[in-house]
C-alpha positions in Angstrom: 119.1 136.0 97.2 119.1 134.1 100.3 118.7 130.5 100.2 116.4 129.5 101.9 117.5 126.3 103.5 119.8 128.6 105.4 118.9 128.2 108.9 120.2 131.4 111.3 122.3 130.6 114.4 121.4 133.4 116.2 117.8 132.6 115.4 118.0 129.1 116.8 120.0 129.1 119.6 117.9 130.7 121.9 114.9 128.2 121.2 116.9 125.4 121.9 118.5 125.8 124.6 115.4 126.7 126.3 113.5 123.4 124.6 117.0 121.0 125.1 118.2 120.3 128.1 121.6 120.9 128.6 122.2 122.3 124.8 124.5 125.5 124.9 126.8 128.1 122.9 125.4 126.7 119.2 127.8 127.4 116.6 128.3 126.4 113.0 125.1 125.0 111.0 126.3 122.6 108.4 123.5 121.4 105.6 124.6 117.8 105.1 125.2 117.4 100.7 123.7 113.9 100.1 120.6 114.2 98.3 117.6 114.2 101.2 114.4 115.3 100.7 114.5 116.7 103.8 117.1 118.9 104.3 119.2 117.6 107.5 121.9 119.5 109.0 125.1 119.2 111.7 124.9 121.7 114.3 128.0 122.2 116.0 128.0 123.7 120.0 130.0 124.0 122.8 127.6 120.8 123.9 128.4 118.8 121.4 127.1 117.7 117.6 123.6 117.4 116.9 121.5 116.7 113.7 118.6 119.0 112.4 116.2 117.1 110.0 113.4 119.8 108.7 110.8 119.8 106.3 111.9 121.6 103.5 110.0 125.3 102.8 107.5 126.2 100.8 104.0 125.0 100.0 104.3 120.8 100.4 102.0 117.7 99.7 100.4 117.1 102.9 101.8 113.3 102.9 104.8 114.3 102.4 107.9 115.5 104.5 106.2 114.1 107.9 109.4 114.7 110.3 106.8 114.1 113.2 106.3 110.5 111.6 110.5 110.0 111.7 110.6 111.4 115.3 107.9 109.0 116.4 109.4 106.0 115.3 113.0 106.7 116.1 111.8 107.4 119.7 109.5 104.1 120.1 112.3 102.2 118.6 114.8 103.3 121.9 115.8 100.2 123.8 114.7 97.6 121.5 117.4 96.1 119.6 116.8 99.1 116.6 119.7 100.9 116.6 118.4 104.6 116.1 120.3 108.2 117.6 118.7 110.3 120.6 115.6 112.1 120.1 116.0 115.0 121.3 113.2 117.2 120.5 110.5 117.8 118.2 109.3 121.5 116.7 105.8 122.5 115.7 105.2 124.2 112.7 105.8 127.8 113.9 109.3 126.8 114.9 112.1 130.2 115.0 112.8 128.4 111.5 109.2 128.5 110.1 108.7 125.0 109.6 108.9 121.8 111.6 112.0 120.1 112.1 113.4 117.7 114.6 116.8 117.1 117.0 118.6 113.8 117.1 122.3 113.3 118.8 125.1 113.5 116.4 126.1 109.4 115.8 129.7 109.4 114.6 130.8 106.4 112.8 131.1 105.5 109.0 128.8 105.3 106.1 129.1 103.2 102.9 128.3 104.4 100.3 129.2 102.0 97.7 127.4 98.6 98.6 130.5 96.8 97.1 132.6 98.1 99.8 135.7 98.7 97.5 137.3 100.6 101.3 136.9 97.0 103.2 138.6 93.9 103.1 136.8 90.4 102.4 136.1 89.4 106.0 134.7 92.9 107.0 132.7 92.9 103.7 130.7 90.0 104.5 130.7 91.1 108.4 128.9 94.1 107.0 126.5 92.7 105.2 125.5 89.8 108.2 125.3 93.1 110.6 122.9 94.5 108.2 120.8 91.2 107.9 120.8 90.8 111.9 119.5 94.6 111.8 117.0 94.0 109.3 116.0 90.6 111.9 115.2 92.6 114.5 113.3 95.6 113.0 110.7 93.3 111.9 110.6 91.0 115.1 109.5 94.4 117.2 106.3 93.8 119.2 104.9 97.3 117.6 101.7 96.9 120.2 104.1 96.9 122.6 106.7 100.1 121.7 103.1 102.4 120.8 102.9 101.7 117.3 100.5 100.1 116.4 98.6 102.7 115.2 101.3 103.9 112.6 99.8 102.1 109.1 96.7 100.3 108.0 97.0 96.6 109.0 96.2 94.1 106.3 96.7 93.3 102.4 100.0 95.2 102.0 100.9 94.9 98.9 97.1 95.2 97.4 97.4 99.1 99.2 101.4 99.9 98.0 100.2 98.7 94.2 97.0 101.0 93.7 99.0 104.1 95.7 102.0 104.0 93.4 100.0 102.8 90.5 98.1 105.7 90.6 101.1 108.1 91.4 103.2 106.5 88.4 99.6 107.4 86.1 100.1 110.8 87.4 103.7 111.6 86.7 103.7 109.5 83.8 105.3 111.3 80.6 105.8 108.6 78.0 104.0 105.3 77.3 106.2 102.2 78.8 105.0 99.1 77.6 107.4 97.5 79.9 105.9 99.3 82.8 102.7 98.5 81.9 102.9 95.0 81.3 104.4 94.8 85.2 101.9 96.7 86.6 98.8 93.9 84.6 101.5 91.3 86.2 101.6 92.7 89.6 98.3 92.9 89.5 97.4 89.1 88.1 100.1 87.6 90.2 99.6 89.4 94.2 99.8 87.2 97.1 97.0 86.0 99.5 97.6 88.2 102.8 99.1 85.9 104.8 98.7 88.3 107.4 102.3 89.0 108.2 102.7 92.8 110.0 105.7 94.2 110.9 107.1 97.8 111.1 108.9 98.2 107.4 112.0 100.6 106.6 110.5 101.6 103.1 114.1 102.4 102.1 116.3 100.0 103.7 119.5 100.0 102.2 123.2 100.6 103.3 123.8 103.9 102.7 120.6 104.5 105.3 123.1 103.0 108.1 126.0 104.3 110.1 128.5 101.4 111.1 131.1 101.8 114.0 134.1 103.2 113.4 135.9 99.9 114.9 133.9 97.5 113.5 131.3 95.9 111.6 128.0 97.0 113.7 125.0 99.2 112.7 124.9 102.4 115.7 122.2 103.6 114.0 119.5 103.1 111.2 118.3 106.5 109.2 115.9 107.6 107.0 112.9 106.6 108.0 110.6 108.7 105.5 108.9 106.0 103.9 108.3 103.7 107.2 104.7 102.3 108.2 103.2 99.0 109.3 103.6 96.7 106.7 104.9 93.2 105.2 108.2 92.3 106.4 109.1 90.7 103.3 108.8 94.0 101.1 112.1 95.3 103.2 114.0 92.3 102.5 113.2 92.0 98.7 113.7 95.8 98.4 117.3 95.4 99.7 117.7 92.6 97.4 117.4 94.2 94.4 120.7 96.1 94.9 122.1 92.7 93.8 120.8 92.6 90.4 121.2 96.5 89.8 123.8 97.1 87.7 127.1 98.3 89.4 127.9 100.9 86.7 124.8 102.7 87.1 123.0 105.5 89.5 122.3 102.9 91.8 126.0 101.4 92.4 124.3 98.1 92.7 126.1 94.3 92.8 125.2 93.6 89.4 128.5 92.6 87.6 130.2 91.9 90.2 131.5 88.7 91.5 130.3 88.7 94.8 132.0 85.2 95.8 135.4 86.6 94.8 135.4 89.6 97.0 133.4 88.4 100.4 129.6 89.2 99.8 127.2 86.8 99.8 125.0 86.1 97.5 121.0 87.0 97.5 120.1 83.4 98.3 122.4 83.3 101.1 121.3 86.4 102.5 118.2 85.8 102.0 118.6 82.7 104.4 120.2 84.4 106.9 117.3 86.3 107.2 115.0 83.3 107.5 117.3 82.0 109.9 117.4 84.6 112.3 113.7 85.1 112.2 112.5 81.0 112.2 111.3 80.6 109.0 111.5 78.3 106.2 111.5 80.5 103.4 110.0 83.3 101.7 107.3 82.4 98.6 106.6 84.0 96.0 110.0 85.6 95.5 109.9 86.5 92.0 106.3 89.0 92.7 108.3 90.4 96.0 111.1 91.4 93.9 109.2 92.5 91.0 107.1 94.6 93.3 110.1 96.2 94.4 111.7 97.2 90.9 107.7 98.9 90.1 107.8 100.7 93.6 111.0 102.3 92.9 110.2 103.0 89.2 107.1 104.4 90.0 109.6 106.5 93.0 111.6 107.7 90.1 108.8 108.6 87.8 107.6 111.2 90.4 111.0 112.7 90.5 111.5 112.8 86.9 107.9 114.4 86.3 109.0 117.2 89.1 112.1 117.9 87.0 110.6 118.3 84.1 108.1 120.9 85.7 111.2 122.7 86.9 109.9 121.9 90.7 113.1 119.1 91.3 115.5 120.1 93.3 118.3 119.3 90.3 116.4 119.4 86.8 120.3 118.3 85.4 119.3 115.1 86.6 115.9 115.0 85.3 117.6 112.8 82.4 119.3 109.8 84.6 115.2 109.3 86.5 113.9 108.7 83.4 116.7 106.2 82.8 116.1 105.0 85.7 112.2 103.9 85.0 113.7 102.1 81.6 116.2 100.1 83.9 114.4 99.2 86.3 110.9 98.4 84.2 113.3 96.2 81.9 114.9 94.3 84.9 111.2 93.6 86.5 110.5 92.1 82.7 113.4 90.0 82.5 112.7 88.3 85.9 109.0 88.0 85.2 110.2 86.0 81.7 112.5 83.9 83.5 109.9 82.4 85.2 107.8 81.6 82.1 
């Protein structure tokens, strides 16, 4: 039986090199491995390396899999700071492949994939982690009027939107009762934010393993990934990332929990947290503690879905069905342990 993520050369070729300039002679078709929900691959040709990203086949939610959505931003984001690869060219849906997909240029340079950086030495660790802040800056000081997006999510009361959408999807995948998880969400709720009005365009998923550094040195060629990216509050990016250092390093998410981060070069969350003020002129960031609980619920809710899909035999690898709903205890139980601290 064929798989049918297996995309045919001698289908392709033809429609892009007449939709590509200059693309010739394609080759091998590589599906990257690392777990995407849409399935990305390197295409080799006598005109160089290229990346495929495609929604995957089959019937799909309609909000899900936008690769028109990733194109658009990656290609508004060209020249302004954002390091993003080449768009190249966007499909419709009756692409030679039956489904939309998009072209970038190949971006050669390394990936971590272990935010502890075990491959680095102290300086570069901490070189890393500064180019990642600087990144993170300068994402959310784009003028998205300016760059044609400022159409591209609902302005206004962030976090009042994000907490009823995965509320409601957490409701609907849900498969056990979690008093943990529900105390957060009558938390959440209690405890949100005035809109201080803040809008910036937000990663969703910005993390290091979304990044390709130089080969060289420590500088971010190109942020990936942009699935879960809209108009939003520039502070849910920043407290999202920051969670990886209270995630526990021996775990699914290889976060910096455990580790002593002074020892081996990485800063610490307040520190980086700083930086970030720094670079963007600001005093602080209040109400911390709801930012980062918010962030532990988003992603629980994230890993619900998946462990609901797995269950109905619809995941993409029901062996893992098991680790998700681990995942929801983990990170439902971290959420109540920062909530209590603060009591």
């Amino acid at each position: 039986m064929t798989d049918p993520n297996t995309l045919d050369p001698a289908l392709l070729a033809p429609y892009l090199e007449r939709e590509v300039p200059g693309f010739s002679g394609l080759g091998a078709i590589e599906k990257f491995k690392s777990g995407q929900s849409n399935p990305t691959y390197l295409l080799t040709a006598k005109s160089g390396r290229y990346v495929l990203r495609a929604k995957p086949p089959g019937q799909l939610l309609k909000s899900a899999h936008q690769v028109d959505r990733e194109f658009r931003v990656m290609k508004a984001l060209a020249g302004t700071g954002v390091p993003v690869p080449q768009m190249l060219h966007l499909s419709d849906e009756n692409s030679p492949i039956g489904r939309m997909f998009y072209l970038m240029a190949f971006v050669d340079g390394r990936i971590f994939w272990d935010p502890a950086l075990p491959e680095a030495s102290s300086s570069e660790r901490a070189a890393v982690y500064d180019a990642m802040n600087a990144t993170l800056a300068i994402l959310h000081d784009v003028d998205v009027e300016a760059v044609g997006l400022g159409d591209y999510g609902r302005p206004g009361n962030y976090f009042e939107r994000q907490l009823a959408r995965w509320t409601s999807q957490y409701r609907a995948s849900e498969t056990e009762t979690n008093g943990e998880m529900d105390a957060l969400i009558a938390w959440l709720e209690a405890n949100q934010p005035a809109d201080d009005g803040r809008l910036s365009l937000v990663h969703g998923d910005y993390r290091l393993d979304n990044m390709i550094f130089a080969k060289d040195q420590a500088e971010v060629i190109a942020l990936l990934d942009w699935e879960l990216s809209t108009l939003g509050h520039p502070f849910a990016d920043i407290a999202y990332q920051c969670m990886q250092w209270r995630l526990p390093h021996q775990s699914g998410f290889k976060g910096l929990g455990g580790i002593d981060r002074a020892a081996v070069g990485l800063p610490s969350e307040e520190d980086y947290v700083a930086a970030y003020c720094r670079r963007r002129g600001l005093g602080g960031i209040a109400n911390w503690t709801f930012l980062l609980a918010f962030s532990f619920f988003r992603l629980a809710a994230i890993c619900q879905g998946v462990y609901k899909r797995a269950l109905d035999g619809n995941a993409s690898n029901p062996a893992k069905a098991k680790v998700y709903a681990d995942a929801v205890k983990l990170l439902t139980h971290l959420a109540a342990r920062l909530i209590e601290g603060e009591k």
